[in-house]
ROBADREN-887571 format. One record per residue (C-alpha): x, y, z; residue number from 1; residue in one letter. Coordinates in steps of 0.5 Angstrom, whole numbers. Each point is the difference from the previous one (the first is absolute). Layout:
lummi X:X&Y:Y&Z:Z&n:NUM&res:A
...
***
This chain:
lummi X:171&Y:-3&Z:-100&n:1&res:X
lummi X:-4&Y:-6&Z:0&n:2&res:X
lummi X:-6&Y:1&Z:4&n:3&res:X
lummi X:-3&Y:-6&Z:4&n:4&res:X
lummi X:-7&Y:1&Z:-2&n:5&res:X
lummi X:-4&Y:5&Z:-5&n:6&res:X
lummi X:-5&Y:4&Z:3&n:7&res:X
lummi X:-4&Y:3&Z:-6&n:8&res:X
lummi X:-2&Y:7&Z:-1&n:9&res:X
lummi X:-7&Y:4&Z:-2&n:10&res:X
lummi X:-4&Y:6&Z:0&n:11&res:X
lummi X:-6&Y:-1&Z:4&n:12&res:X
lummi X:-6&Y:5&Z:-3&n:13&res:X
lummi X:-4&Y:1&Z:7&n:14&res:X
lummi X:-5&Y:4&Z:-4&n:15&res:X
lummi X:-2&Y:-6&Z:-4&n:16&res:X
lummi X:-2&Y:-4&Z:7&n:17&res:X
lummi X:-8&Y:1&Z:2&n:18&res:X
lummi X:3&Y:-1&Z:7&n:19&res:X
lummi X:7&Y:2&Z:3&n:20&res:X
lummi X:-1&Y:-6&Z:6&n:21&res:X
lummi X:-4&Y:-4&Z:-3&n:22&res:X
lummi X:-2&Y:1&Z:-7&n:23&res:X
lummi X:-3&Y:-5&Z:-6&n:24&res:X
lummi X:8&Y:-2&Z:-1&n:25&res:X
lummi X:1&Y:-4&Z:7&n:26&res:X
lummi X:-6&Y:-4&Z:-2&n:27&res:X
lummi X:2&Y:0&Z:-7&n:28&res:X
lummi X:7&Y:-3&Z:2&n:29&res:X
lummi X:-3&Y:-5&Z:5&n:30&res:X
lummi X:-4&Y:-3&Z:-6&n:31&res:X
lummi X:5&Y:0&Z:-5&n:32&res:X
lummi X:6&Y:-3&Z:5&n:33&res:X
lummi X:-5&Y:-6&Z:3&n:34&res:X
lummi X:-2&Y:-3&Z:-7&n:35&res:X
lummi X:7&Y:0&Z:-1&n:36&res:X
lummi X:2&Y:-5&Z:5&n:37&res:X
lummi X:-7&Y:-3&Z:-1&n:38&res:X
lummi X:-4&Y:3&Z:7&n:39&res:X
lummi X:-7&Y:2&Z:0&n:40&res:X
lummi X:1&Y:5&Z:5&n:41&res:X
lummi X:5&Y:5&Z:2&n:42&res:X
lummi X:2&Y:6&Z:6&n:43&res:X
lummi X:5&Y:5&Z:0&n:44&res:X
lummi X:3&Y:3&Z:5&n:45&res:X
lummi X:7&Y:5&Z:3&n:46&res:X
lummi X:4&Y:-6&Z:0&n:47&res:X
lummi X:1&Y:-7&Z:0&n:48&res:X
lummi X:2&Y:-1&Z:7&n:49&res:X
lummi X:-7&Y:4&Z:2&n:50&res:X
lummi X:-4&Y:-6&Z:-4&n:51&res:X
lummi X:4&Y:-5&Z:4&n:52&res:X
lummi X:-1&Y:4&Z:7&n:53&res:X
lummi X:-8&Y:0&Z:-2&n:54&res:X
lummi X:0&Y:-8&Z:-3&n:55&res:X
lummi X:4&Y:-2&Z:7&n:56&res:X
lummi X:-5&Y:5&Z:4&n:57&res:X
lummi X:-7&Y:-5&Z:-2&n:58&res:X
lummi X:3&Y:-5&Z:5&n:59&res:X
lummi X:-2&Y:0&Z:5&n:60&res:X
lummi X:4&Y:-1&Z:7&n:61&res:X
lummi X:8&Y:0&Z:0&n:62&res:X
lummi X:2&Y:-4&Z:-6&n:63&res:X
lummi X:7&Y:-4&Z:-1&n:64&res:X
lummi X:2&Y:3&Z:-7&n:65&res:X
lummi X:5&Y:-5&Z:-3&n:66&res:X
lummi X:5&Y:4&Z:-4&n:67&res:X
lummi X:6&Y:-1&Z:-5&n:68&res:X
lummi X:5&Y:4&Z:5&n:69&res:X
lummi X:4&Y:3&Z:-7&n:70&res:X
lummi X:-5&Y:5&Z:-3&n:71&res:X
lummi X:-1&Y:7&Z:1&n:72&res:X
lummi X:-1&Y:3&Z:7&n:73&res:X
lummi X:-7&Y:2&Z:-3&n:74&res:X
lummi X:-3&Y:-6&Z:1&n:75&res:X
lummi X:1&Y:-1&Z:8&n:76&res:X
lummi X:-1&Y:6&Z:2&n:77&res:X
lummi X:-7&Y:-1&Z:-3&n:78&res:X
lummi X:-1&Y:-6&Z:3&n:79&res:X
lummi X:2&Y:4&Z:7&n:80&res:X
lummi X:-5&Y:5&Z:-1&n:81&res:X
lummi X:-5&Y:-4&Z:-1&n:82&res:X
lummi X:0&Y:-3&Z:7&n:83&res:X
lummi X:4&Y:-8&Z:-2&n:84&res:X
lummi X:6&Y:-3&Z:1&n:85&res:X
lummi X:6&Y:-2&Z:-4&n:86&res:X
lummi X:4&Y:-7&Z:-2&n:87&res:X
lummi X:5&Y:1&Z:-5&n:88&res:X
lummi X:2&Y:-6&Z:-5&n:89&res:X
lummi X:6&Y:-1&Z:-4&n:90&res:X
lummi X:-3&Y:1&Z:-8&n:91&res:X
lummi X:5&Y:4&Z:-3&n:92&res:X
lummi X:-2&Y:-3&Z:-7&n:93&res:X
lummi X:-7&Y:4&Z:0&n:94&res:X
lummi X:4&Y:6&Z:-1&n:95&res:X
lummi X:-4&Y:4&Z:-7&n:96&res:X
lummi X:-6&Y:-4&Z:0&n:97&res:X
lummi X:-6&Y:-1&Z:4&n:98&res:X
lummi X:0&Y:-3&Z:7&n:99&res:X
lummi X:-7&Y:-3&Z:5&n:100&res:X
lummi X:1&Y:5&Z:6&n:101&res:X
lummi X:-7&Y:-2&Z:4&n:102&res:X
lummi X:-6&Y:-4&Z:-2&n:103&res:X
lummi X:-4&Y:2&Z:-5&n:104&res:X
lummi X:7&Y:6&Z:-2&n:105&res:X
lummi X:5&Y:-1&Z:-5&n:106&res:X
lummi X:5&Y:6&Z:-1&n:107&res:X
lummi X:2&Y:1&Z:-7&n:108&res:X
lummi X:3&Y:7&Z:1&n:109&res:X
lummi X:5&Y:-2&Z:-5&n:110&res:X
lummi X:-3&Y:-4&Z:-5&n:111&res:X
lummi X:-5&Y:2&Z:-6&n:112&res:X
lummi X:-2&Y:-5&Z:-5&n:113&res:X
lummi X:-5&Y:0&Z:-5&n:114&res:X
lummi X:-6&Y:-4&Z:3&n:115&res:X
lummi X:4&Y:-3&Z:7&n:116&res:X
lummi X:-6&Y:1&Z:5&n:117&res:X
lummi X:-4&Y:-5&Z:-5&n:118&res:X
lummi X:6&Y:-5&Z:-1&n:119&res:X
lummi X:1&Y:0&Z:7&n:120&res:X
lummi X:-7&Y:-3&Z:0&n:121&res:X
lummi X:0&Y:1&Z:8&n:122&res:X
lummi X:-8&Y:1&Z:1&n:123&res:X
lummi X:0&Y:8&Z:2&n:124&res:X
lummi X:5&Y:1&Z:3&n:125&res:X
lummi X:3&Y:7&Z:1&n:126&res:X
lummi X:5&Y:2&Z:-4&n:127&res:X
lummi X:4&Y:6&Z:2&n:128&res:X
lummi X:5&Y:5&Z:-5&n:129&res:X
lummi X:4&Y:5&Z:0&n:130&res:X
lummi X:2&Y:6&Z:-4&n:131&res:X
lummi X:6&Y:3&Z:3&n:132&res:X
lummi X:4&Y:3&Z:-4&n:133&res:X
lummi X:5&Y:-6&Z:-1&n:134&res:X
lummi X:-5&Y:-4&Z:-1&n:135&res:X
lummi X:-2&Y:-4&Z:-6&n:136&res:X
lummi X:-6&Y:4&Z:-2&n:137&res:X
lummi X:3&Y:8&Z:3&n:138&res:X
lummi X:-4&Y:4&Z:3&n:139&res:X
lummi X:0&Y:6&Z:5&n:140&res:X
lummi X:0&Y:-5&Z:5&n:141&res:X
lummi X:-7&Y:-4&Z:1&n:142&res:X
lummi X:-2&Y:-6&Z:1&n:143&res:X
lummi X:-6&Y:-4&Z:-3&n:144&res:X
lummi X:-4&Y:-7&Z:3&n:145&res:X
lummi X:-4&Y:-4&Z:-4&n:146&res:X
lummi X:-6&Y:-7&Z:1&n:147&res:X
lummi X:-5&Y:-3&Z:-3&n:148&res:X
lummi X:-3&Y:1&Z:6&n:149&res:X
lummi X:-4&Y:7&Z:-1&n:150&res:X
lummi X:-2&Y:0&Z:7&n:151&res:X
lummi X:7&Y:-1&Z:3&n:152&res:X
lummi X:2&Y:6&Z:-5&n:153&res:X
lummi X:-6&Y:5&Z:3&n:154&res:X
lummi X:3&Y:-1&Z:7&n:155&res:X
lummi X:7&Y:4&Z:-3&n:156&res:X
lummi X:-3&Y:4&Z:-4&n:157&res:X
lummi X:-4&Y:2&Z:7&n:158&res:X
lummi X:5&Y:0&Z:4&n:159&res:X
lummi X:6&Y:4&Z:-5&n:160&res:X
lummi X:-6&Y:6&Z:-1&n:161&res:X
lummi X:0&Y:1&Z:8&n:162&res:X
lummi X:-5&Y:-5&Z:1&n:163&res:X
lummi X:-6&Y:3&Z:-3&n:164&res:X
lummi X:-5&Y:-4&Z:-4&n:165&res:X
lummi X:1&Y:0&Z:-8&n:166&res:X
lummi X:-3&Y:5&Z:-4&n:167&res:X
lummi X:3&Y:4&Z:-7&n:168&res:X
lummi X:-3&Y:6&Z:5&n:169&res:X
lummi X:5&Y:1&Z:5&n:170&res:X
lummi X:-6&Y:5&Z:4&n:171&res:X
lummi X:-5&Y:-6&Z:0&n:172&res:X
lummi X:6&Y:-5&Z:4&n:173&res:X
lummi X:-2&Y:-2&Z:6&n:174&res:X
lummi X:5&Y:-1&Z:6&n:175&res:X
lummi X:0&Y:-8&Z:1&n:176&res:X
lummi X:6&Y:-1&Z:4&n:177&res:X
lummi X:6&Y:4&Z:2&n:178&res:X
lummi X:5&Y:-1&Z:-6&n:179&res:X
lummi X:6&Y:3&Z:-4&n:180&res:X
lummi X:1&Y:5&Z:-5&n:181&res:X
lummi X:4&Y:-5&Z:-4&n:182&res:X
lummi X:-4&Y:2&Z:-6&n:183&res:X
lummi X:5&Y:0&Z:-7&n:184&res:X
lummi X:0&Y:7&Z:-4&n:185&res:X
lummi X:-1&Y:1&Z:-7&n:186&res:X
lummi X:6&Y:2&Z:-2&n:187&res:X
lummi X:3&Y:-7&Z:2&n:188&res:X
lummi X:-5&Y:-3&Z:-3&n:189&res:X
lummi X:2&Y:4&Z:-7&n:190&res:X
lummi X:8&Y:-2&Z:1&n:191&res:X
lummi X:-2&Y:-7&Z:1&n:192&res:X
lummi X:-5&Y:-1&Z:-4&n:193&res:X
lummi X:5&Y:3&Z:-6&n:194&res:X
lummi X:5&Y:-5&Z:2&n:195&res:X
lummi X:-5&Y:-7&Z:1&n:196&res:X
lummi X:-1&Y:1&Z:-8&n:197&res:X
lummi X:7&Y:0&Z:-1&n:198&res:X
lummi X:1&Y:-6&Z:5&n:199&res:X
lummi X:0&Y:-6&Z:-5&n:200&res:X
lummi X:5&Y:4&Z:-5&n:201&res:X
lummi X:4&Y:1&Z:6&n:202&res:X
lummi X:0&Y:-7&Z:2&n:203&res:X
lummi X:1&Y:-3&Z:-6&n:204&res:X
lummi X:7&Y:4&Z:0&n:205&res:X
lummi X:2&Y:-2&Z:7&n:206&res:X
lummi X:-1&Y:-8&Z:-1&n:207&res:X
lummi X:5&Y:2&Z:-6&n:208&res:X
lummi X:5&Y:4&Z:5&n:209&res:X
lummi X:-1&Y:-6&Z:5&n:210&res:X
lummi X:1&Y:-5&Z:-5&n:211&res:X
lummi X:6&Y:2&Z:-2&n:212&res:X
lummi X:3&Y:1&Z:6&n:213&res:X
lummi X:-2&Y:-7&Z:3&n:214&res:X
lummi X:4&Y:-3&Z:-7&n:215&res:X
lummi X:6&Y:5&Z:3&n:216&res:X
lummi X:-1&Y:-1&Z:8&n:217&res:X
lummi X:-2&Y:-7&Z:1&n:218&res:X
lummi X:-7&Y:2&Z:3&n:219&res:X
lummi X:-7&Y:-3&Z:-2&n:220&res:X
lummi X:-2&Y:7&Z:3&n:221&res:X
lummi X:-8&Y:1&Z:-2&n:222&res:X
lummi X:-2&Y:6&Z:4&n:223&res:X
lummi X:-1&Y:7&Z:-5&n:224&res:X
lummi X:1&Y:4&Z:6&n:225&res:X
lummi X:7&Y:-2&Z:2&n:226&res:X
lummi X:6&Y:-3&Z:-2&n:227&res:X
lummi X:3&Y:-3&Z:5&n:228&res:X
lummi X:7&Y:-3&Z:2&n:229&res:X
lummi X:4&Y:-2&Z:5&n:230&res:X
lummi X:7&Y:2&Z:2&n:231&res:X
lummi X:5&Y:0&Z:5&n:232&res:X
lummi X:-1&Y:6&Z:3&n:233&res:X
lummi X:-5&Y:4&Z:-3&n:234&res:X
lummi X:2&Y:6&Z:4&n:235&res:X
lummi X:7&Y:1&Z:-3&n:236&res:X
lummi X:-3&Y:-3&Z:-7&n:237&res:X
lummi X:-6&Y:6&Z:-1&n:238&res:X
lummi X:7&Y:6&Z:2&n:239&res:X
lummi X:4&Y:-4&Z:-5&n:240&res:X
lummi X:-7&Y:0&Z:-5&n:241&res:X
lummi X:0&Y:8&Z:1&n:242&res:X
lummi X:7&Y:1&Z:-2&n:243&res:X
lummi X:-2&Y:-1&Z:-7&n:244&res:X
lummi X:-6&Y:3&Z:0&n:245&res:X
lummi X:-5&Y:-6&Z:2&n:246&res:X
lummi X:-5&Y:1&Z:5&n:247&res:X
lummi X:-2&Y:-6&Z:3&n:248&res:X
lummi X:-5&Y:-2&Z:7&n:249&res:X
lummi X:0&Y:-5&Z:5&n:250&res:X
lummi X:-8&Y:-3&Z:0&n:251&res:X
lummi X:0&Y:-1&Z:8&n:252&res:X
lummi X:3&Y:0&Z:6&n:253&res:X
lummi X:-4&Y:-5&Z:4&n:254&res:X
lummi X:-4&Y:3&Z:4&n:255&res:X
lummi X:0&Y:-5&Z:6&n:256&res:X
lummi X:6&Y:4&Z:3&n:257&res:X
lummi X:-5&Y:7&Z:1&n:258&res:X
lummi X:0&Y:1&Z:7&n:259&res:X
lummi X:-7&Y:3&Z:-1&n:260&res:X
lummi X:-2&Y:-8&Z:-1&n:261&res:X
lummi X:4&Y:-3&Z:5&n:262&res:X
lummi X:-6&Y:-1&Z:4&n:263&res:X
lummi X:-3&Y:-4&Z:-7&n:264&res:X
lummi X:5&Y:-4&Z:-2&n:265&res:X
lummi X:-4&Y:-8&Z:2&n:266&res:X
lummi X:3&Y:-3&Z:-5&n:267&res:X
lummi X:5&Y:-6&Z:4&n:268&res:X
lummi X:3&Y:-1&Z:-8&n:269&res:X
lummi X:7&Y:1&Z:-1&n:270&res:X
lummi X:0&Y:7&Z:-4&n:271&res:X
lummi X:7&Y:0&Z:-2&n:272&res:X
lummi X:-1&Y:-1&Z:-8&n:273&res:X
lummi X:-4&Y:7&Z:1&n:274&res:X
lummi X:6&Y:3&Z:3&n:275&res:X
lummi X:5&Y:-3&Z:-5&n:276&res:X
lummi X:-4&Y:2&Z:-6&n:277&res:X
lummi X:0&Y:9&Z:3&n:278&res:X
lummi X:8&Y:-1&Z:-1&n:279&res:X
lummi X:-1&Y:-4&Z:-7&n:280&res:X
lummi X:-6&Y:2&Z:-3&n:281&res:X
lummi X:0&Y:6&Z:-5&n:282&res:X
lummi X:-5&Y:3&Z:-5&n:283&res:X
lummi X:4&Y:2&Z:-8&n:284&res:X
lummi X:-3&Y:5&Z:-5&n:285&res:X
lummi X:-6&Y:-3&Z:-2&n:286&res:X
lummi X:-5&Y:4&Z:-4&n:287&res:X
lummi X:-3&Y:1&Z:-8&n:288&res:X
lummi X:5&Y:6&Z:-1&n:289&res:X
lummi X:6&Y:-4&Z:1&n:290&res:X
lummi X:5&Y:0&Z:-7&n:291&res:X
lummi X:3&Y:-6&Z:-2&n:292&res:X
lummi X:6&Y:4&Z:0&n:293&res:X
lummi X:-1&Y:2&Z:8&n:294&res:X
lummi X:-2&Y:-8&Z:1&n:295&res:X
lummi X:6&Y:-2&Z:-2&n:296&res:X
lummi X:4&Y:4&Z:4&n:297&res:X
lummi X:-5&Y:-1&Z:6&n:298&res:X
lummi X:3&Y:-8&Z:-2&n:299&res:X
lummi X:7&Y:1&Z:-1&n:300&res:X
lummi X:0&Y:3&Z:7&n:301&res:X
lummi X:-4&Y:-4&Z:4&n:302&res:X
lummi X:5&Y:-5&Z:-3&n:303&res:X
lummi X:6&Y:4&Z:2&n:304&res:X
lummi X:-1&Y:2&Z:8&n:305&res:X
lummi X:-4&Y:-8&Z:1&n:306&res:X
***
């Protein structure tokens, strides 16, 4: 079977951590994934989606968060939970790469490139990342916000350690707030850091992979976590996929049709491409261990049942 992403293995040695939770190698990856996108400071937690809940709950009063209506669910539940309010847009184009979800928040769950926090030269703005295990950097989950703005960065890393002061003595903290326990672990961190070093290698290879597909395809796709196209009928095109052993994705239904946010939909803007595109959209393997021989036969097919 030709699988739609890969998901590396690794055996984590938890007796090497000074600290189960939260030892040297949390801030030791920090460091290393914030220079690589080119920020000075950096807060890991649980999941991406928990930084987005944190990033929304700084402000104050119930907010209209404007939202791309095709993307994970993950995104407006954190918009609910936080207290604010929906509109959802057309944008099916922003899919594999990052988006503005609200002020000073740019969500870049599914992009990773070496110095984008600094190319984007946006003041400190918080960037937020995710290590979901299909994500460009795998991980065992997780997430990550950077900035230039240390003290911006100082308030998720308050708010992730259950809203306790900061100190490399977790008896000498003192409780500020009522915060969360969405503090990263240490084996995390391990898998995750592991892979970061191998990121620009991996990189190399699906820029290769997507190359070769675009000449095939037609496409000027330039995401490295999705390769995407359009068919008729992507249900009935994914079954036919499986047939002949190729796994396949549909990255997203829309979201504007939940019933859970039906009280948040304020967009008065036709939403029907949105729609269209979770009946036509679909994800093709996209991933470094991909052979020649299997992208051609990824080719020859997609060819075929289109």
């Amino acid at each position: 079977m030709v699988d739609l992403f890969d998901i590396p293995n690794h055996i984590v040695d938890t007796s090497k951590f000074s600290h189960m939770l939260h030892g040297d190698i949390v801030s030791e990856f920090e460091e290393s994934f914030a220079k690589y996108v080119g920020a000075k400071y950096a807060c890991s937690a649980n999941s991406a989606s928990s930084l987005i809940y944190l990033a929304l709950r700084r402000f104050s009063g119930q907010q209209l968060v404007q939202l791309p209506s095709t993307m994970p669910i993950v995104v407006p539940n954190a918009v609910v939970q936080a207290g604010h309010r929906i509109m959802f847009y057309n944008d099916i184009d922003w899919v594999g790469g990052y988006y503005h979800l609200h002020e000073d928040i740019l969500d870049s769950a599914q992009q990773v490139d070496r110095n984008q926090y600094a190319d984007l030269d946006r003041g400190d703005s918080i960037m937020i990342f995710s290590f979901y295990p299909t994500k460009p950097v795998s991980g065992c989950d997780g997430g990550i916000v950077v900035s230039n703005n240390k003290e911006k960065i100082d308030y998720f890393k308050m708010m992730t350690m259950n809203g306790t002061s900061l100190s490399n003595n977790s008896w000498s903290r003192k409780q500020e707030v009522a915060g969360c326990k969405m503090h990263w672990t240490s084996p995390q961190a391990f898998i995750a850091n592991e892979n970061l070093k191998k990121l620009d290698e991996k990189n190399s290879r699906l820029d290769e992979i997507r190359s070769v597909y675009n000449d095939a395809f037609g496409y000027n796709n330039t995401s490295r976590h999705l390769y995407r196209i359009r068919v008729r009928q992507n249900a009935s095109f994914i079954q036919k996929m499986w047939k002949v052993n190729i796994k396949c994705g549909i990255h997203y239904i829309h979201c504007h049709g939940h019933k859970a946010y039906k009280d948040h939909e304020f967009s008065v803007a036709d939403l029907t491409l949105s729609e269209l595109e979770s009946k036509r959209t679909v994800s093709l393997p996209f991933h470094e261990k991909l052979t020649d021989t299997e992208i051609d036969k990824i080719i020859h097919h997609v060819k075929e049942f289109t």
